[in-house]
N, C-alpha and C positions, 0 to 999 in steps of 0.2 A: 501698406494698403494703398489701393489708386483705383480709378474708375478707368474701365479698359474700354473701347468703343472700334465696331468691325467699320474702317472706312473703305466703302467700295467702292471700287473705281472700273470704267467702260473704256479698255484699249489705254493703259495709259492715262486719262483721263479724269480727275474725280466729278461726279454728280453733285447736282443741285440737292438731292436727296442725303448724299451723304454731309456735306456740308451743314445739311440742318441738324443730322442724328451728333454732329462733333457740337456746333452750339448747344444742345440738348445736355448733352454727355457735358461738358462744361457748366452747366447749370447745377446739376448734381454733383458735380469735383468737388464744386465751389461751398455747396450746402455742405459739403461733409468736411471740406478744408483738406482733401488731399488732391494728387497732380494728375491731370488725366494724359492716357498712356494710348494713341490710335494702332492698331492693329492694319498691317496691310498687305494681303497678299496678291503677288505677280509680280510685272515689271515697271516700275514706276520713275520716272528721274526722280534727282533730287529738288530739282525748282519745282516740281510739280508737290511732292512732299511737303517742300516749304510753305505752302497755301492752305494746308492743316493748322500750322501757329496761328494764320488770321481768326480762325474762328474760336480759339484755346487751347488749341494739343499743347501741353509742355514740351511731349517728343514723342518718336512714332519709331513702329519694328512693322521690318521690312521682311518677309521671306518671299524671295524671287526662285525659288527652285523650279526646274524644268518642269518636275510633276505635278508643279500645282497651275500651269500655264493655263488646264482647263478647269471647270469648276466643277466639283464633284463635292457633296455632301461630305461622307465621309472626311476627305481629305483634307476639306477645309477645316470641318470641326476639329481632326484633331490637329493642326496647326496654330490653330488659334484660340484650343485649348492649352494647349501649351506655352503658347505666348500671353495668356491670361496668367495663368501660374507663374509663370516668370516675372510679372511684377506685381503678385497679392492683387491680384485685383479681386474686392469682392460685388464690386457693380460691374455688370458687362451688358452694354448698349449694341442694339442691334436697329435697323430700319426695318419696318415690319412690311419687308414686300419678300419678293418669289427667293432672295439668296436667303435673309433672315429668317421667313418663315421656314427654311428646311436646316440653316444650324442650328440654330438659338435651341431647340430641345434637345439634340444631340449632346451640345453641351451640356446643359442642364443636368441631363443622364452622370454626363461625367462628370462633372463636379457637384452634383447633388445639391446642385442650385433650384432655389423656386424659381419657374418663372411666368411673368408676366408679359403677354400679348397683346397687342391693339393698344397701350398707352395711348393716352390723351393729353396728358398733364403734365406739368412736374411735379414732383414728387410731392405729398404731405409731410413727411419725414423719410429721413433717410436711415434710422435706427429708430425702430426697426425699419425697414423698407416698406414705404405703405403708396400703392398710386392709384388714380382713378383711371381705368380701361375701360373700351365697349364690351357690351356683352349680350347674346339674344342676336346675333348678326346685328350688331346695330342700332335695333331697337332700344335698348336700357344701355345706361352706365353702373359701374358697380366698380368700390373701393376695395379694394385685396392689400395684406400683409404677408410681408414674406417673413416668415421661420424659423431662415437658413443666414449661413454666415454669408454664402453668396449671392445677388441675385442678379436675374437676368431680366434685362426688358426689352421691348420693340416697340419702337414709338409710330407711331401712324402717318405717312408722309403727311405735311404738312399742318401738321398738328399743334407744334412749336413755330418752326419760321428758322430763317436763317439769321443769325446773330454775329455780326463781327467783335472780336476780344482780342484781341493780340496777346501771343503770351512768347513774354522774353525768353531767350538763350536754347529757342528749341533745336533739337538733333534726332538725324535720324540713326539707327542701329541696323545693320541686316541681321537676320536672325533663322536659322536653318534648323526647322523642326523636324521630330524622326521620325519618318512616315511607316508605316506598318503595312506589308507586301499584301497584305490580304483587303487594306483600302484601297488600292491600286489596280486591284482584281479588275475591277468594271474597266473599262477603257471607252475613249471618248472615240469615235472615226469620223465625227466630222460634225462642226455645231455655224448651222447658218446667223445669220446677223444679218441685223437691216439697219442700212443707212440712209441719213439722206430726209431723214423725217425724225420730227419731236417726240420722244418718246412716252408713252401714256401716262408712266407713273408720275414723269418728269412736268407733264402740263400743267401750266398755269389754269386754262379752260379747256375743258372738251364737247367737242361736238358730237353727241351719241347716238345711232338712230339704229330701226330693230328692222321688225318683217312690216309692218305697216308700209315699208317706201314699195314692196312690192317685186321689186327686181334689182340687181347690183347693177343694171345700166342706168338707173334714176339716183345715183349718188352724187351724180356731180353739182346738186345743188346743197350739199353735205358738208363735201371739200370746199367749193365756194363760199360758204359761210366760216368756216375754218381757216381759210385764207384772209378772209374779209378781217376777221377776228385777232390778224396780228400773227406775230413767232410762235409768242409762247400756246400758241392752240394747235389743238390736233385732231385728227377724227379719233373713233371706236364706236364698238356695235357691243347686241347683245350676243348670247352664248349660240343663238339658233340662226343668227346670223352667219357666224365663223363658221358653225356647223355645217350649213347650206355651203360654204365657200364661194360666199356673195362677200366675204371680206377677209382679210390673211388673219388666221389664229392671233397675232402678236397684238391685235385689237379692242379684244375680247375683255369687256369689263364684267365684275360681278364678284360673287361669292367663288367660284372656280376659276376665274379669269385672275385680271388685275385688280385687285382692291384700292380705290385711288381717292382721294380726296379733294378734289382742285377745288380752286375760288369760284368758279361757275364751273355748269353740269348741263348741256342741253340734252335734253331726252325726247328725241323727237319720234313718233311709230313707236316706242316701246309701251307696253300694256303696264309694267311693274311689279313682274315677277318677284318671289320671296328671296330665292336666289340672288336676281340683278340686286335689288333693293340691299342689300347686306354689304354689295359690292361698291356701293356708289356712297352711302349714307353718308359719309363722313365730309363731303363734298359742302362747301362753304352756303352757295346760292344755289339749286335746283328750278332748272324749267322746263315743263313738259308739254308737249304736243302731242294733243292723242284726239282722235275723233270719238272716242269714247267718255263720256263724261263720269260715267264709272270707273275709270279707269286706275288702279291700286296706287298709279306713279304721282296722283295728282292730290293721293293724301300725305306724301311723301314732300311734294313739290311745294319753293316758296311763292312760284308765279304758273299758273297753266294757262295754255290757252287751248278750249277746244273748236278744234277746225282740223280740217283736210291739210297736212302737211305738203301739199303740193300745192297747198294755195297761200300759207301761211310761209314755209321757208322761203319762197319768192320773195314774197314784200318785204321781209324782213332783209333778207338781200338787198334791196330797192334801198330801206329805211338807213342801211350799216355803209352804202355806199355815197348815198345823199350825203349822210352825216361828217364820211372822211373827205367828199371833196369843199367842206366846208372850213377846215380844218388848217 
């Protein structure tokens, strides 16, 4: 038996995200007393593997096959359904964003695992499997029990935190799973990427602003506050933003977007759609700017201020730049 955990990695690279799902997944090793076993597919070094121990992997399998260089549902599940089989694993941790929400049920399917989505917590028990996840977009919590010998869960970025554990004598394995010619079917011909900026799930704070700013030429006081705000911030919009292509798709928070949870959430011009609202919840501090004082985001929000976002992101600009040349 072992707890199996999908560690995803960007070019080589592993995430802030995944890092936390490996602490996570080590928490529940540790409740249950067996060794957790990271899953990893693509090209990865081995020093870059070896940064899986700091957080608890005992050890990690590796499948670098050509066919899986891009990421396809299919392909992935069953790779790392197979790689779950291969060491009993009956807990298998997933990060609940755009890869996990499209395996974790696939798998499910096949190994006729319960599973649970949007975790929050860790576990109450682990036998039987019992955790507390969102539910209602958002709006409620609610405790589930799984069933099944296996289960599967997705934790909510930053839900848990990232935990350093070192765990001795880890190794890595490569591991060549059988792919089946009829997942291969789909072919990828070409998958963009953006460099060069923080990426949404990955933010510590976002700055979010909607159709209120009016036009995509008025966001530079967006980005500026975004900047003002340090690394770990970034911008994003709502869905009717991207829409309009007053901002690149890769943006896009919400219920259909990115589901993201950062320690601060600026919501500036958005009204607080049921949709966004589902999307953002999970988000530590909420602050919304809306010249609406009805506005849905401000029942949501832990601080509002209503005013003209062209008169209010200024000063606050003013207030975030005073503040650092004091510093």
């Amino acid at each position: 038996m072992s707890v199996f955990v999908f560690a995803e990695h960007k070019g080589g690279s592993f995430k802030k995200s995944t890092f936390e799902v490996v602490s996570y997944a080590k928490k529940i090793a540790d409740m249950a007393g067996v060794e957790l076993v990271a899953g990893v597919i693509g090209k990865v070094s081995d020093a870059e593997m070896a940064q899986l121990a700091q957080y608890g992997a005992n050890r990690a399998m590796r499948d670098q096959q050509p066919d899986l260089e891009t990421f396809r549902t299919r392909t992935y599940a069953d790779a790392l359904t197979q790689m779950a089989e291969n060491v009993a694993a009956n807990v298998i941790v997933f990060s609940d964003n755009f890869m996990g929400r499209g395996i974790a049920p696939r798998m499910s399917v096949k190994l006729k695992a319960a599973l649970a989505t949007s975790v929050v917590d860790v576990p109450k028990s682990v036998s039987p499997m019992t955790v507390k996840r969102k539910s209602f977009s958002g709006k409620a919590f609610s405790i589930v029990k799984a069933n099944t010998p296996v289960s599967i869960l997705s934790l909510v970025p930053n839900a848990f935190g990232v935990v350093e554990k070192p765990a001795a004598g880890f190794a890595t394995t490569d591991f060549a799973s059988k792919l089946r010619a009829s997942d291969l079917a789909v072919q990828v011909e070409a998958a963009e990427t953006v460099a060069g900026t923080m990426p949404v799930s990955e933010a510590e704070i976002l700055v979010s602003a909607g159709r209120g700013l009016k036009s995509p030429d008025n966001w530079g006081m967006i980005e500026e506050m975004s900047q003002l705000l340090g690394p770990g911030c970034t911008t994003c919009c709502s869905r009717p933003v991207s829409d309009l292509g007053w901002r690149p798709h890769h943006e896009h928070v919400g219920q259909t977007g990115h589901v993201v949870a950062p320690n601060l959430y600026f919501a500036i011009g958005i009204s607080g759609a049921i949709q966004h609202l589902a999307g953002v919840s999970g988000s530590k501090v909420i602050v919304a700017i809306n010249t609406d004082p009805e506005a849905p985001f401000f029942k949501a929000a832990d601080y509002g201020i209503v005013g003209d976002a062209f008169e209010v992101v200024p000063k606050l600009n003013k207030a975030l730049k005073d503040f650092m040349s004091k510093q």
